[in-house]
BAFI-3210 file (N, C-alpha, C; in Angstrom, 3 decimals, decimal comma, padded with zeros to 6 digits):
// residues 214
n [1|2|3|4|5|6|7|8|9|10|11|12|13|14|15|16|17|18|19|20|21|22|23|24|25|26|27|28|29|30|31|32|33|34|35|36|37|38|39|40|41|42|43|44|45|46|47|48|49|50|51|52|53|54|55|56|57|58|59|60|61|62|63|64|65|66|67|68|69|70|71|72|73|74|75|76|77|78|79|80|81|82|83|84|85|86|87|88|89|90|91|92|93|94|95|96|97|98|99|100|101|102|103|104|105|106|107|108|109|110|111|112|113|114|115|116|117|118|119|120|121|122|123|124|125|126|127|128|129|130|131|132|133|134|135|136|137|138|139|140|141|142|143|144|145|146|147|148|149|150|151|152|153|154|155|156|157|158|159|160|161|162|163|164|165|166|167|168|169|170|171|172|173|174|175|176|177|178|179|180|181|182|183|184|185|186|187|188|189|190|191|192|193|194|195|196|197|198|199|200|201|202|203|204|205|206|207|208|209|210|211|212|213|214]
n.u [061,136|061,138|060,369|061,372|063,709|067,325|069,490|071,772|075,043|077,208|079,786|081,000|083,860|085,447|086,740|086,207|083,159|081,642|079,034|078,522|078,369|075,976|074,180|074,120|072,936|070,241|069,705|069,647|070,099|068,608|066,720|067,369|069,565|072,219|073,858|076,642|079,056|080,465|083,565|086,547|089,091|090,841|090,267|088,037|086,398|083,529|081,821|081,627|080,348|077,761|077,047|076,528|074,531|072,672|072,312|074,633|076,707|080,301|083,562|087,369|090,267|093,352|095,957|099,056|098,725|098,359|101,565|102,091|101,524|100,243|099,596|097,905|095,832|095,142|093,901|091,977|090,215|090,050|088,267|085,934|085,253|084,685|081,900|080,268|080,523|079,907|079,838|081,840|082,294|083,684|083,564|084,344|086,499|090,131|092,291|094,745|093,912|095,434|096,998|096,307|093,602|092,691|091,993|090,822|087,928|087,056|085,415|084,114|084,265|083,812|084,234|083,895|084,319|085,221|085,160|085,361|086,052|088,764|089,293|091,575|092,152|093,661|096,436|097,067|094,899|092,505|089,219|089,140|091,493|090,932|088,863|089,645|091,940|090,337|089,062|091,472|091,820|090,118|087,350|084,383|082,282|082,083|081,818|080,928|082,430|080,804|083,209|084,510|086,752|090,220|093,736|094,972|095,256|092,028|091,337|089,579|086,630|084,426|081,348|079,470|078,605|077,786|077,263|077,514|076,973|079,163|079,465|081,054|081,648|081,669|083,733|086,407|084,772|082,277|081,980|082,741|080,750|078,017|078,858|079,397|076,277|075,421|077,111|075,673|073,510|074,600|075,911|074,301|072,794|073,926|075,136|072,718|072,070|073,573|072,851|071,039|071,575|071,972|073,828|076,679|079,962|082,281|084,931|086,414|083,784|081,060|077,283|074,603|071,204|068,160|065,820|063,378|060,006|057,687]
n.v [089,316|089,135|091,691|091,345|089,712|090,017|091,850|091,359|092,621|094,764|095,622|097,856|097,852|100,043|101,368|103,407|104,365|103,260|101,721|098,977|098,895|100,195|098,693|097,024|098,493|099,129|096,133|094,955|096,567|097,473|095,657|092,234|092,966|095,328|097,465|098,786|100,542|102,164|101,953|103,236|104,057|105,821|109,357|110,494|108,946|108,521|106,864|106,537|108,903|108,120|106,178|108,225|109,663|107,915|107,990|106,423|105,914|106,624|106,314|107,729|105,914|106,148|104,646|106,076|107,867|106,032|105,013|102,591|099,065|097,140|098,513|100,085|098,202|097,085|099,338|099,444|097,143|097,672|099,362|098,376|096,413|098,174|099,055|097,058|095,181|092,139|090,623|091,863|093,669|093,730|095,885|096,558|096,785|098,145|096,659|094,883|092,470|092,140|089,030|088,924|090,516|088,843|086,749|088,112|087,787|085,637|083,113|085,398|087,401|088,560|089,245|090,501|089,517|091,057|088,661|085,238|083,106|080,478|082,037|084,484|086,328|087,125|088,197|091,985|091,299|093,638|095,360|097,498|096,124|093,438|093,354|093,903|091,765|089,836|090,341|090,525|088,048|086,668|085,790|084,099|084,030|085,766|086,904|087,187|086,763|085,708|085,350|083,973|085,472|085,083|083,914|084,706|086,380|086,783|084,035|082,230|080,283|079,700|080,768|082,079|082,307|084,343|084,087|085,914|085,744|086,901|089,451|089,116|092,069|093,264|095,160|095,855|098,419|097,216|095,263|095,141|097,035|094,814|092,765|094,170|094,388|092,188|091,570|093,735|092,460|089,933|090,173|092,038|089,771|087,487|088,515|089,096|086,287|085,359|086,777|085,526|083,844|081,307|080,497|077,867|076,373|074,071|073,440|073,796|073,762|075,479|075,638|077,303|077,982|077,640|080,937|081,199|080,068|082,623]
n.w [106,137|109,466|112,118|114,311|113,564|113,688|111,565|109,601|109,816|107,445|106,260|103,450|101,145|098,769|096,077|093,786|091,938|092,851|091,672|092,138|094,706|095,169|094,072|095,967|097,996|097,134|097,134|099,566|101,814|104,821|104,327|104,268|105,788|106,696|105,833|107,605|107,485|105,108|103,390|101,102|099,933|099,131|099,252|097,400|096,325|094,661|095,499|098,608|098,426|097,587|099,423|101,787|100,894|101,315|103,796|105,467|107,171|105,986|105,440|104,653|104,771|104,038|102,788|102,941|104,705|107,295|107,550|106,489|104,716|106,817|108,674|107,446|106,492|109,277|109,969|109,088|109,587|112,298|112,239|110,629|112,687|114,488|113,781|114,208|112,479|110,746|107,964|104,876|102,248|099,237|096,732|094,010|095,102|095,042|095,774|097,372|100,352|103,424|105,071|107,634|107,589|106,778|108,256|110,510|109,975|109,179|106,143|105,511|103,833|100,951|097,319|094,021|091,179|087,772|085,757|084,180|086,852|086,978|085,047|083,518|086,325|089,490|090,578|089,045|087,260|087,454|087,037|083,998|083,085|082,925|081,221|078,956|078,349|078,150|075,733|074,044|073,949|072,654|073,662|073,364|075,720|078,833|082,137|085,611|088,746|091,892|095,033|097,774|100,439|100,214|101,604|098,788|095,686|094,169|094,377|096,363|098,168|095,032|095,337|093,622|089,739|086,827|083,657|080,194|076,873|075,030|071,526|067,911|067,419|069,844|072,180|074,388|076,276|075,889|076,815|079,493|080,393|079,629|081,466|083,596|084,358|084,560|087,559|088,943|089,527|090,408|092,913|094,869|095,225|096,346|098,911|100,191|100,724|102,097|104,147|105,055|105,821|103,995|102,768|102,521|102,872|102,523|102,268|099,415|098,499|097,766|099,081|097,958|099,185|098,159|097,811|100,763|100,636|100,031]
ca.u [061,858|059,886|060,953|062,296|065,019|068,267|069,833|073,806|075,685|078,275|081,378|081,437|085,127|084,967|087,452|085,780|082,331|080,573|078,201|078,458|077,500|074,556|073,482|073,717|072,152|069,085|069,004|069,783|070,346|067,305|066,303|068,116|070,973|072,028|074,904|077,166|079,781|081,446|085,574|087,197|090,980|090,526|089,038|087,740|085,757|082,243|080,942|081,706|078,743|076,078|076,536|076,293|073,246|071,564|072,427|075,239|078,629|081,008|085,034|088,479|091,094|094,674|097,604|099,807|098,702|098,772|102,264|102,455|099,922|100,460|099,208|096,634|095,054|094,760|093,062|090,547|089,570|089,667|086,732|085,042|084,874|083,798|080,901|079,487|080,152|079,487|080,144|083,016|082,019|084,493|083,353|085,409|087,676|091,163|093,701|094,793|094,102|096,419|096,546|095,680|092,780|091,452|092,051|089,917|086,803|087,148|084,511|083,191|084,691|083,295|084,543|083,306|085,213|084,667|085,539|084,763|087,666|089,826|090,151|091,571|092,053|094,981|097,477|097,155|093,746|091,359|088,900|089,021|092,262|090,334|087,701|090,923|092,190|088,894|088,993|092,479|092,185|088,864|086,945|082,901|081,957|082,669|080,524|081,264|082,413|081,569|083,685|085,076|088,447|091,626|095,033|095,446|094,312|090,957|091,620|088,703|086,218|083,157|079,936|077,875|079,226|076,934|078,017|077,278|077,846|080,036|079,245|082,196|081,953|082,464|084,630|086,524|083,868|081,063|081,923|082,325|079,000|077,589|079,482|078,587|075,113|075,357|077,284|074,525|072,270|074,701|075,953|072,751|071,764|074,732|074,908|071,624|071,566|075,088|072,726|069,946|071,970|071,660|075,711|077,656|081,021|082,809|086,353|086,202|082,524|079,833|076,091|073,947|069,826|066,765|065,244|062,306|059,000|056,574]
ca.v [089,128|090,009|092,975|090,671|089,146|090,904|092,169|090,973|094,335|094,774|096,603|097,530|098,592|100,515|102,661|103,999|104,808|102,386|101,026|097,582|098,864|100,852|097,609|096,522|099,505|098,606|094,855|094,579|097,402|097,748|094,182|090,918|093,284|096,369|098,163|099,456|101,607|102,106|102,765|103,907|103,935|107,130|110,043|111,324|108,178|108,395|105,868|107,777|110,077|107,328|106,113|109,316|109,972|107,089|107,514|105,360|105,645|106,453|107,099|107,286|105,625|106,517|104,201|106,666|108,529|105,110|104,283|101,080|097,927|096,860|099,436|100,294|097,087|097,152|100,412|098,977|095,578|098,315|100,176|097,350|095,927|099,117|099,281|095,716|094,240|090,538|090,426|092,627|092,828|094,068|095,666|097,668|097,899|097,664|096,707|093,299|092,605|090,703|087,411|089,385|090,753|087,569|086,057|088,884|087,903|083,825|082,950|086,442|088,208|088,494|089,942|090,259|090,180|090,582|087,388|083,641|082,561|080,892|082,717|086,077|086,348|087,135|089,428|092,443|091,398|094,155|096,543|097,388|095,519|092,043|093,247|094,013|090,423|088,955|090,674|090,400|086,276|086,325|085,156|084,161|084,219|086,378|087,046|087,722|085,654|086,177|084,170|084,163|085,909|083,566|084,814|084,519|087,228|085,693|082,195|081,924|079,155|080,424|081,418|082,100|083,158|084,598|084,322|086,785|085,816|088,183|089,818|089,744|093,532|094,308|095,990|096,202|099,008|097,021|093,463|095,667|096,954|093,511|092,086|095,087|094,657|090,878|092,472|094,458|091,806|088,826|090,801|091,373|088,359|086,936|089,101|088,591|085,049|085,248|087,261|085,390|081,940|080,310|079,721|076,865|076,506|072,647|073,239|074,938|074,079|076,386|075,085|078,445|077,322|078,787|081,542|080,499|080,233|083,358]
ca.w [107,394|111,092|112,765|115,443|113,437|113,374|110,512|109,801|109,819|106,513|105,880|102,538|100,873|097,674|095,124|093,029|091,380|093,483|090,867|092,846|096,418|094,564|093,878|097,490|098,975|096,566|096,992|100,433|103,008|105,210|104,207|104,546|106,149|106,953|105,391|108,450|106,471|104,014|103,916|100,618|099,816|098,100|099,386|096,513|095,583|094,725|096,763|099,607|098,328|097,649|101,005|102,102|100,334|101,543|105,224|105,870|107,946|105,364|105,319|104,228|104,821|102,718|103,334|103,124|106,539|108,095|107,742|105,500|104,604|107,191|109,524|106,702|106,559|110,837|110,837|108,071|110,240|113,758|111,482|110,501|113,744|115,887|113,305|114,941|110,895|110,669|106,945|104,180|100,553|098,106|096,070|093,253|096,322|094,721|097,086|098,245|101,620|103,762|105,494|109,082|107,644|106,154|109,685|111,274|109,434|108,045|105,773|106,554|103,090|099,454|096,367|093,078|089,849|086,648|084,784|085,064|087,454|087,306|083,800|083,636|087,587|090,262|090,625|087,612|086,728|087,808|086,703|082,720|082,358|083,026|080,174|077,592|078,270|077,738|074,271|072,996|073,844|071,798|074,526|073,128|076,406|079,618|083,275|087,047|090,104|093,895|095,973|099,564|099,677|101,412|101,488|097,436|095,428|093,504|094,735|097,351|097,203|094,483|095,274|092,386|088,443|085,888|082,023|079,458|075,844|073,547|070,323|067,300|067,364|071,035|072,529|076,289|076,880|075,594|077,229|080,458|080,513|079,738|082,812|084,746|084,779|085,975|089,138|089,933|090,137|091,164|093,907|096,165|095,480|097,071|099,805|100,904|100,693|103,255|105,780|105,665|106,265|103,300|101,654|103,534|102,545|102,692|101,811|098,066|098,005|098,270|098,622|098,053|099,510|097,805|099,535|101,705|100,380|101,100]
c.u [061,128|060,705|061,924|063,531|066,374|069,100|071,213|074,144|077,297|078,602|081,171|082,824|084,712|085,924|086,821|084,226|081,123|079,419|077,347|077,940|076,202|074,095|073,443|072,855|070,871|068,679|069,173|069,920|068,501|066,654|066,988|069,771|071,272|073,315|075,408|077,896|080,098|082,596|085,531|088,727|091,302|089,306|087,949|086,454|084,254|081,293|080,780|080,001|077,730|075,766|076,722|074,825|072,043|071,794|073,166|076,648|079,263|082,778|086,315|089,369|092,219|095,781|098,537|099,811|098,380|100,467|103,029|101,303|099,734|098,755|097,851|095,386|093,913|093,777|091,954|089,743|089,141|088,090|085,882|084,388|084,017|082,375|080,142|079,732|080,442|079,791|080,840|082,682|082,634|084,062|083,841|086,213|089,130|092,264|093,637|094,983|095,457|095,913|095,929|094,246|091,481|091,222|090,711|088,574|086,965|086,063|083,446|084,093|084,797|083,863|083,760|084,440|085,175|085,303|084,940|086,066|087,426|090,452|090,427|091,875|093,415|095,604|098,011|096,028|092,840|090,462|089,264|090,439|091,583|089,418|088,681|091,300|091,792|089,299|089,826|092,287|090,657|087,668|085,071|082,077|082,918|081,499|081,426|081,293|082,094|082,141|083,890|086,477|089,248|093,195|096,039|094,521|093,031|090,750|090,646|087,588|085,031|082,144|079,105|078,602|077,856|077,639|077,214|078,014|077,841|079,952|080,940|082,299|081,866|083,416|085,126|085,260|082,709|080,650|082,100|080,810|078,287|078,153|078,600|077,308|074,881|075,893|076,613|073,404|072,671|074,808|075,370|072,545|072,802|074,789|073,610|071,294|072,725|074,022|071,506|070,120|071,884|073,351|075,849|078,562|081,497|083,839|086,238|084,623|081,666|078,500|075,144|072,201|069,257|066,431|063,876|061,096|058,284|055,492]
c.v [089,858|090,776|092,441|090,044|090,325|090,987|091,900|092,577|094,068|095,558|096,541|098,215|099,198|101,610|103,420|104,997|104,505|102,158|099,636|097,948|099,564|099,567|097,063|097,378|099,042|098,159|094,502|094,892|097,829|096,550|093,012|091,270|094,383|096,858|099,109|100,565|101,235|102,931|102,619|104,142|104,999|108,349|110,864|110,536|108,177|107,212|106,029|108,854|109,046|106,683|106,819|109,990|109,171|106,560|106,432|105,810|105,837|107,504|106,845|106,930|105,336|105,558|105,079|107,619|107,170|104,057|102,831|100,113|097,910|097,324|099,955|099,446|096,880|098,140|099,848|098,070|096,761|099,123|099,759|096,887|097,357|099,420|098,026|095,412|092,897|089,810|091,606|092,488|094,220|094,692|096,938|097,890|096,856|097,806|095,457|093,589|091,606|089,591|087,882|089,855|089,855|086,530|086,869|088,383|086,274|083,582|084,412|087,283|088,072|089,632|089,576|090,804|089,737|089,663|086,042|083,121|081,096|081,702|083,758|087,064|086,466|088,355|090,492|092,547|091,915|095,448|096,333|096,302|094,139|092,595|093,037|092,808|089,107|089,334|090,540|088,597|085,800|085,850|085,482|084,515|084,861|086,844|087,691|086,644|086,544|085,197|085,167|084,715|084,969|084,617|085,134|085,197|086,121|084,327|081,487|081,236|080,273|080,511|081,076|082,419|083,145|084,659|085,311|086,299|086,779|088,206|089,487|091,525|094,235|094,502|095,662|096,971|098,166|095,736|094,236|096,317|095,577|092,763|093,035|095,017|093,512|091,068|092,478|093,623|090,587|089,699|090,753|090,322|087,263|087,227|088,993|087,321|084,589|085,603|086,454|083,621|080,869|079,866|078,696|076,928|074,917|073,110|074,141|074,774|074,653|076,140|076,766|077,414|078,514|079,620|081,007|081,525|081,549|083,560]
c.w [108,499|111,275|113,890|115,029|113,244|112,230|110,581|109,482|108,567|106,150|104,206|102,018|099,357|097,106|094,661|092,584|092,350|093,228|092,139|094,219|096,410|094,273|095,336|098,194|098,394|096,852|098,539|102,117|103,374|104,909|104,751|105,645|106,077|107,025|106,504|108,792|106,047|103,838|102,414|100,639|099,096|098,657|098,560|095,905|095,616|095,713|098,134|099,121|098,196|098,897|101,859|102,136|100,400|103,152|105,936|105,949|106,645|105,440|104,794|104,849|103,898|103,582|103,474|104,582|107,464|108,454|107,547|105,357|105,775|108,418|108,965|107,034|108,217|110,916|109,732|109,119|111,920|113,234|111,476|111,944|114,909|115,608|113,236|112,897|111,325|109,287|106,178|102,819|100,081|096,889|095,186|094,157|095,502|094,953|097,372|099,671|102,310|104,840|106,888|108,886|107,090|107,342|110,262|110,562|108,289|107,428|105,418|105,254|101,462|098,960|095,315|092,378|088,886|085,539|085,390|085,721|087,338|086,432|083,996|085,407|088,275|089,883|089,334|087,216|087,609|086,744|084,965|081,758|082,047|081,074|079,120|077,374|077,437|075,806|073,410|073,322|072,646|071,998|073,717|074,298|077,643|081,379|084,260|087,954|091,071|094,720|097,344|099,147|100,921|101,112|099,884|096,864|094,340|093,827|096,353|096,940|096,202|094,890|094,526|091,224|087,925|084,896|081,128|077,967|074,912|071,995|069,621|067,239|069,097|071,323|073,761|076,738|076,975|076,694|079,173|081,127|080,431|081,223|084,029|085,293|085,091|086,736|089,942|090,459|090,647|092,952|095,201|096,119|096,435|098,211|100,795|101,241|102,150|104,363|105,942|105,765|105,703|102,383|103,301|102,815|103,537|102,026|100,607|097,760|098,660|097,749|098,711|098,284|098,836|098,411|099,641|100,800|101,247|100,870]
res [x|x|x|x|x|x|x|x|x|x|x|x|x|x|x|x|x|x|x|x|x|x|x|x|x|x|x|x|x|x|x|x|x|x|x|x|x|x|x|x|x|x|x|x|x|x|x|x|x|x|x|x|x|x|x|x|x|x|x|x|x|x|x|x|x|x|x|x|x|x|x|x|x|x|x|x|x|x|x|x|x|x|x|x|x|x|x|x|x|x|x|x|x|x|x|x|x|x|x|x|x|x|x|x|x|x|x|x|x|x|x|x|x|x|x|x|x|x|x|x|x|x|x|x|x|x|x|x|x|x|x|x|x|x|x|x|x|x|x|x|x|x|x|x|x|x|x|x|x|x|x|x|x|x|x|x|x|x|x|x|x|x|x|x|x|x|x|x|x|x|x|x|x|x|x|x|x|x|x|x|x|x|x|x|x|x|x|x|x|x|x|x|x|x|x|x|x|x|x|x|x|x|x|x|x|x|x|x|x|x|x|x|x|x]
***
């Protein structure tokens, strides 16, 4: 990319460990796009320190000192926006947003989660419970979606999935790790392909373009 093109600016959200935005900072910040901050629903959450540690805007925001979703949600999208973001990626952030904040940003908001949706998906299914699911149904195979998010939790059009097929002797832990590490590499690859103008989106379909010959 020339020095002259401008970089899309992205919000990322994040609970936890932030595995998944360690994979964005990698595949994509300072390249195809340029990680703006990163908010947290938890002040305690590690991801807060890696984009910390790699020079990038980062803060909390607790519902509870905002006064309800409501009010939560608002001061998230007032964040986003004062930090010029252009794109929102989800990632381990576990909280449903609401319909105002999927307004503020149409087309303009990726998640990742670990299963093949529509299996295993919606309201309940996050994080290690999804992997447990996977395992008590017996599932041979198991991967990662990124879609667009809409006012229904998981129910935005798809993106991209990666599959991963399952051993008889794994485990939740094991089939999590296996997922995990297609994440890390669908992830960026999604993300970058958003800033550098290659998804369209037709109703539930999403055409992802090659990237450009170099």
């Amino acid at each position: 990319m020339s020095a002259a093109m401008k970089r899309m600016k992205i919000g990322v959200l994040a609970s936890g460990g932030g595995t998944d935005l360690q994979s964005v900072i990698d595949g994509v910040h300072g390249r195809s796009g340029e990680i703006a901050v990163v908010i947290s629903n938890k002040a305690d959450a590690y991801a807060l320190t890696r984009a910390e540690r790699a020079g990038i805007p980062a803060t909390a925001i607790i519902e509870r000192n905002c006064g309800g979703v409501a009010a939560f949600n608002a001061k998230i999208v007032e964040t986003l926006k004062s930090y010029g973001c252009e794109l929102v990626v989800l990632a381990g952030y576990l909280r449903i947003i609401t319909a105002d904040f999927v307004a503020a940003f149409p087309n303009r908001i990726v998640n990742i989660h670990p299963a093949l949706i529509p299996s295993f998906c919606g309201p309940g299914y996050y994080g290690m419970r999804v992997h447990e699911a996977v395992y008590r149904y017996g599932c041979k195979v198991s991967g990662c979606t990124v879609h667009f998010v809409n006012e229904e939790a998981d129910a935005g059009p798809i993106i991209a999935q990666r599959a991963v097929a399952l051993a008889d002797d794994d485990t939740p832990e094991t089939i999590q790790q296996r997922v995990l590490a297609l994440e890390h590499a669908l992830l960026p690859a999604v993300v970058a392909a958003i800033c550098e103008g290659r998804v369209h989106v037709a109703g539930r379909r999403v055409h992802v373009d090659a990237p450009a010959a170099k």
